[in-house]
N, CA, C and O atoms as a DFTB+ gen file, in Angstrom:
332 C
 N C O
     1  1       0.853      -1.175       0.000
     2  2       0.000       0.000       0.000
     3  2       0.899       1.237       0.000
     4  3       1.876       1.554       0.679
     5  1       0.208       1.848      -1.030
     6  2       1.595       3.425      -1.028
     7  2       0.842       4.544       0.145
     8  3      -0.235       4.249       0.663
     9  1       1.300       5.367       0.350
    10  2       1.224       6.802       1.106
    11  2       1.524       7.790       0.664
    12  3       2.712       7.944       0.383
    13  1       0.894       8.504       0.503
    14  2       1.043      10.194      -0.140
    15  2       0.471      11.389       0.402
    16  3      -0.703      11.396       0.772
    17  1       1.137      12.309       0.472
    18  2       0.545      13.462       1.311
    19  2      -0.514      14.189      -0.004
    20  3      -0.345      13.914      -1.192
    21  1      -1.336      14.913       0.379
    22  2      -2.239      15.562      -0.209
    23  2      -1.265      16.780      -1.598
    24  3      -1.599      17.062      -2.749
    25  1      -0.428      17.074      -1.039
    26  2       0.283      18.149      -1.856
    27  2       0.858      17.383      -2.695
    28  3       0.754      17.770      -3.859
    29  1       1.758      15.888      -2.442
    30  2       2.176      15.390      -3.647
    31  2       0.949      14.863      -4.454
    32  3       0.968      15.063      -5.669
    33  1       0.045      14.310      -3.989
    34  2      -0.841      14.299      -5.421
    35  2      -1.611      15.169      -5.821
    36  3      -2.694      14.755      -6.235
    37  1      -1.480      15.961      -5.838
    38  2      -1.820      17.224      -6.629
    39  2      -0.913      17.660      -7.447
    40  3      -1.203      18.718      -8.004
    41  1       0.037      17.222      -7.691
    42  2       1.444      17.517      -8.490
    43  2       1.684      16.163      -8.945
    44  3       2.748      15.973      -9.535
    45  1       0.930      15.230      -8.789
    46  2       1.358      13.772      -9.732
    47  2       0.080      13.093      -9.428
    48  3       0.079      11.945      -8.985
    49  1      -1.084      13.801      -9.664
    50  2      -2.463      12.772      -9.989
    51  2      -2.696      11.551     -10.701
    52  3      -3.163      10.504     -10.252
    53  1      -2.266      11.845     -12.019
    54  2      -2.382      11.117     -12.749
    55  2      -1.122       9.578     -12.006
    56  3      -1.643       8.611     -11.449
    57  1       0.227       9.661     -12.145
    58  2       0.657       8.717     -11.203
    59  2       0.055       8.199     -10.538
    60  3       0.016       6.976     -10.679
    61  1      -0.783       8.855      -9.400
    62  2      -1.178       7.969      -7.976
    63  2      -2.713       7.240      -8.757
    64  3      -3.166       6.161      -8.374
    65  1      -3.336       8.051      -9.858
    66  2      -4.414       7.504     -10.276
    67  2      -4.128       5.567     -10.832
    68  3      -4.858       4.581     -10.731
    69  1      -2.527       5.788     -11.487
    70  2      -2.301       4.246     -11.865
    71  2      -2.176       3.437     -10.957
    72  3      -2.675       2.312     -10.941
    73  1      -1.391       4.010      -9.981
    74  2      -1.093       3.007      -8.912
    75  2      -2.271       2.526      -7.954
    76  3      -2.128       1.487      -7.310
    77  1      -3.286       3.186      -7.872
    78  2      -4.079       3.120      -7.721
    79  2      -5.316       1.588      -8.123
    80  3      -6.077       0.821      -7.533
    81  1      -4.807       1.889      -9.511
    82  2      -5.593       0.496      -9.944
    83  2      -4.747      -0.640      -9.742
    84  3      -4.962      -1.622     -10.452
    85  1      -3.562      -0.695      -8.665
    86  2      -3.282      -2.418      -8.857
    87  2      -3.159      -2.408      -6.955
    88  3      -3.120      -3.440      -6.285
    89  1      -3.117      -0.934      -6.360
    90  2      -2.984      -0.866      -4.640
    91  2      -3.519       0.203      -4.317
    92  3      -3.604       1.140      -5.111
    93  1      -4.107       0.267      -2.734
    94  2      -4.565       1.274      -2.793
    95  2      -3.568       2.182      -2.124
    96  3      -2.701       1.758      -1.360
    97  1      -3.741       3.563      -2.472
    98  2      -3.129       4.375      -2.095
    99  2      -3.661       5.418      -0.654
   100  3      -4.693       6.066      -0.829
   101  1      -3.157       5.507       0.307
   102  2      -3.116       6.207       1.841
   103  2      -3.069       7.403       1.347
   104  3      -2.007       7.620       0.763
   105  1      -4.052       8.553       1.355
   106  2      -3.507      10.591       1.345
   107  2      -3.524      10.321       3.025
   108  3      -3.936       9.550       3.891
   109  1      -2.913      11.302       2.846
   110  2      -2.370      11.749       4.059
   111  2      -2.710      13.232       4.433
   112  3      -2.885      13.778       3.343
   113  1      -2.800      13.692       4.926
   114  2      -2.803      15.508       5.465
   115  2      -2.473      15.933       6.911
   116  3      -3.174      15.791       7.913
   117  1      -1.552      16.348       6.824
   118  2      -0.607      16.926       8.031
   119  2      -0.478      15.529       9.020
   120  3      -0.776      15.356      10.202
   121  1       0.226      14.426       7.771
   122  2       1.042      13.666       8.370
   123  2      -0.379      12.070       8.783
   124  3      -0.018      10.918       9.023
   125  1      -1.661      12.472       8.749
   126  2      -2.289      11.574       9.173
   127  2      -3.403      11.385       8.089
   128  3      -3.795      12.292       7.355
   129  1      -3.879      10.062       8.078
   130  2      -4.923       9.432       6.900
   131  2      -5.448      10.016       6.854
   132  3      -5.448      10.790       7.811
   133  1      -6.286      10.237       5.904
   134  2      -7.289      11.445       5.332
   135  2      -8.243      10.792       4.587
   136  3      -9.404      11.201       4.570
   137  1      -7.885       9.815       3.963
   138  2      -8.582       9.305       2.754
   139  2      -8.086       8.087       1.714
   140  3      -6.862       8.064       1.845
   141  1      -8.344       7.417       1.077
   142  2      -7.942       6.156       0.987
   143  2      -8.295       6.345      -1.042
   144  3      -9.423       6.816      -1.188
   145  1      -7.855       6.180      -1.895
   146  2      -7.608       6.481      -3.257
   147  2      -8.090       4.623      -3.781
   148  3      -7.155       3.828      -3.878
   149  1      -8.799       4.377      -3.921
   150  2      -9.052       2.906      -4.620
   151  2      -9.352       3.080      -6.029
   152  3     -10.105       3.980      -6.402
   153  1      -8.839       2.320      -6.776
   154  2      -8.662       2.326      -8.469
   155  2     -10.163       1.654      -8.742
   156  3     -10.649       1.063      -7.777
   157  1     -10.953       1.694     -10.000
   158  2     -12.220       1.180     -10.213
   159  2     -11.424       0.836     -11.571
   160  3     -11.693      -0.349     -11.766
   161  1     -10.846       1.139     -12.279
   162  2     -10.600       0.958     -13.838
   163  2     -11.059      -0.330     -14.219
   164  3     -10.571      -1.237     -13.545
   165  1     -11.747      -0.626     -14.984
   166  2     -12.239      -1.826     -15.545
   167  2     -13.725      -2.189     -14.935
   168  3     -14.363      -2.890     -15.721
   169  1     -14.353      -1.910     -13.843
   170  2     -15.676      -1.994     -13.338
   171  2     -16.424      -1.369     -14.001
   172  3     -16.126      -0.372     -14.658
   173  1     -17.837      -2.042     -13.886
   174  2     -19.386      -1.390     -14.540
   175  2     -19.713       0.049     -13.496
   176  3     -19.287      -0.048     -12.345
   177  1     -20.230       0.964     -13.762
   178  2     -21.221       1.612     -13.117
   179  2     -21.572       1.435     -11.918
   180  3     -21.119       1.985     -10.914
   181  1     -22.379       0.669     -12.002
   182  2     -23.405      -0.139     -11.080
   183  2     -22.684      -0.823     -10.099
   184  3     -23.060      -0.831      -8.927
   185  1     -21.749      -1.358     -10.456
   186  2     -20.763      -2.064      -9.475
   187  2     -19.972      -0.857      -8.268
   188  3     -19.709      -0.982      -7.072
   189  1     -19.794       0.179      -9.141
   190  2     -18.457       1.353      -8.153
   191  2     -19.826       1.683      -7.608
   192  3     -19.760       1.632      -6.379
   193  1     -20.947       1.975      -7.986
   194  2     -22.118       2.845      -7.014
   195  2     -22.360       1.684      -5.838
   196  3     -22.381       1.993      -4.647
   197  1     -22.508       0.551      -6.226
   198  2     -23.209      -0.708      -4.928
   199  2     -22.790      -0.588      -3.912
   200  3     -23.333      -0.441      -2.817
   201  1     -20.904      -0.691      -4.478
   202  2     -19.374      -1.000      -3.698
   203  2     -19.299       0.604      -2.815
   204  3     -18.544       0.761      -1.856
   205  1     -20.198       1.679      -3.331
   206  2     -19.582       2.689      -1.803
   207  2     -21.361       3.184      -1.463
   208  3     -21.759       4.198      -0.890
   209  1     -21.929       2.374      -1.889
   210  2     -22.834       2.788      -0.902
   211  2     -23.352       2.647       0.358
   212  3     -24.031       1.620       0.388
   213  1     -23.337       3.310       1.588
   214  2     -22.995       2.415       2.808
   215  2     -24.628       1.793       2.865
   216  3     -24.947       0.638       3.146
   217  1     -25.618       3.040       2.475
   218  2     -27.257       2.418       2.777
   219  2     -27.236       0.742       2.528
   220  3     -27.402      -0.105       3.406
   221  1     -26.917       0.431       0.690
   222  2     -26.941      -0.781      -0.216
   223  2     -26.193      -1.898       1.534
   224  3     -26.895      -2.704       2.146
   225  1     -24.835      -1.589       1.872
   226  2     -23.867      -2.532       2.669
   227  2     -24.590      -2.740       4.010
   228  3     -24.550      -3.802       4.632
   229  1     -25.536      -1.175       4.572
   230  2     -26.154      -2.061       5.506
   231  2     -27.458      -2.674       5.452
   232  3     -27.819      -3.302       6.448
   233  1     -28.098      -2.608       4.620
   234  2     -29.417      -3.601       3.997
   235  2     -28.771      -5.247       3.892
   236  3     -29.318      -6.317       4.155
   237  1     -27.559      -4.982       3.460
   238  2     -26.847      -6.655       3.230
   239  2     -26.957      -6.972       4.400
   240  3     -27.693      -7.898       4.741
   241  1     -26.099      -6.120       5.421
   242  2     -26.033      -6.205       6.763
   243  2     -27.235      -7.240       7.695
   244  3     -27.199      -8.186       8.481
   245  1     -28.333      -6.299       6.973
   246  2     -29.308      -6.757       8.261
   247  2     -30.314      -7.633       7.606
   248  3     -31.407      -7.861       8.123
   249  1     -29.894      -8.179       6.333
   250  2     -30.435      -9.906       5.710
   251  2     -29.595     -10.411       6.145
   252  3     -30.079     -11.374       6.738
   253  1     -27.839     -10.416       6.346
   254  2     -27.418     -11.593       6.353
   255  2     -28.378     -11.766       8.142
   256  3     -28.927     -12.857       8.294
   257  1     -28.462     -11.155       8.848
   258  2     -28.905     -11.066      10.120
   259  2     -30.155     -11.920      10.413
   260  3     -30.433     -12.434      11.496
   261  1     -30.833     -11.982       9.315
   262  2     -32.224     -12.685       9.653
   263  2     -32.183     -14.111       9.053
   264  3     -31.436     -14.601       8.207
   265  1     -33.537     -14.781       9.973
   266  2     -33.324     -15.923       9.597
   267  2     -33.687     -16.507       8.244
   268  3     -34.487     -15.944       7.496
   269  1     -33.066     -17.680       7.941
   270  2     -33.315     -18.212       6.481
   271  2     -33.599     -19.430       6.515
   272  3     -33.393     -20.057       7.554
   273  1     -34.120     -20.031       5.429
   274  2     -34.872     -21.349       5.659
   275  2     -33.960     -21.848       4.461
   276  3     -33.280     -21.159       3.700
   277  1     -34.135     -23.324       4.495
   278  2     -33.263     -24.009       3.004
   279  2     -34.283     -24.371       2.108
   280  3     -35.504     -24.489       2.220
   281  1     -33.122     -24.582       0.783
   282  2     -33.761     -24.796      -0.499
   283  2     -34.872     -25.843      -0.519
   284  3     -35.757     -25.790      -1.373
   285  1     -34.837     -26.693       0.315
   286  2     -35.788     -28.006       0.674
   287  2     -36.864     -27.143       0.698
   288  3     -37.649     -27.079      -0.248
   289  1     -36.972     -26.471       1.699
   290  2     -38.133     -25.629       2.570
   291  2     -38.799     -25.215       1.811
   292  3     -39.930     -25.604       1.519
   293  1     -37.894     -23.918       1.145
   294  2     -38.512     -23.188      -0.131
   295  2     -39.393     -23.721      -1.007
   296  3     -40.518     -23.244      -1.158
   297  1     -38.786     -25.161      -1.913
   298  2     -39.542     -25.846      -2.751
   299  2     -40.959     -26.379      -1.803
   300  3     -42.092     -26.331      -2.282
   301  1     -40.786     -26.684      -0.956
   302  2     -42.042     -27.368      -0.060
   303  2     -43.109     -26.232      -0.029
   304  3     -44.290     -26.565      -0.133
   305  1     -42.726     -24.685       0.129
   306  2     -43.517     -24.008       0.263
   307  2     -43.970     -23.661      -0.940
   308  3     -45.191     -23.506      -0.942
   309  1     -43.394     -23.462      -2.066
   310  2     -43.795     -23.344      -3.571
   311  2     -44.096     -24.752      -3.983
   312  3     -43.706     -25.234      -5.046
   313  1     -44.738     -25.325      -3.177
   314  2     -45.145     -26.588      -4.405
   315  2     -44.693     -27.523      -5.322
   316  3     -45.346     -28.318      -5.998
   317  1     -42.889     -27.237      -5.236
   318  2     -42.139     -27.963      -6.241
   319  2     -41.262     -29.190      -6.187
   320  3     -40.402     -29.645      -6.942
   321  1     -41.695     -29.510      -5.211
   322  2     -41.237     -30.790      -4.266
   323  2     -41.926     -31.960      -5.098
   324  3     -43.133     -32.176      -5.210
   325  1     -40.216     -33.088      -5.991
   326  2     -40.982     -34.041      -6.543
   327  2     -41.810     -34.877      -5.553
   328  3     -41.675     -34.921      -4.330
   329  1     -42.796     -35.608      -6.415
   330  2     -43.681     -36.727      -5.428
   331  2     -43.544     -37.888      -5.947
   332  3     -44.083     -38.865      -5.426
């Protein structure tokens, strides 16, 4: 993982933008994290919006949380259970 203060990337954007797509890169400002630079190059749309939305991450959150029944179940309740 690289580290960069805020002033050097502003004077070499484009740089930290490459490095970016294979690590992520640490800004820094007056010496402490600030912000975290993650590369998307090659992702859909839809994927970079899912991946920072926190609402979307805690909806995941609070299904994985509830209970679930199995595929057996399911079919039993839809009717699709061979006989």
């Amino acid at each position: 993982m690289k580290t960069v203060n805020v002033r050097e990337l502003q004077k070499k954007i484009k740089e930290y933008i490459d490095v970016s797509q294979k690590d992520r890169v640490v800004l820094t400002r007056h010496g402490r994290p600030s912000a975290v630079l993650v590369g998307v190059e090659g992702e859909d749309w839809e994927t970079v919006v899912l991946e920072t939305n926190a609402a979307f991450w805690d909806l995941i959150q609070k299904r994985r949380k509830q209970k679930t029944i199995s595929l057996n179940e399911m079919r039993d309740r839809l009717g699709l259970t061979k006989k």
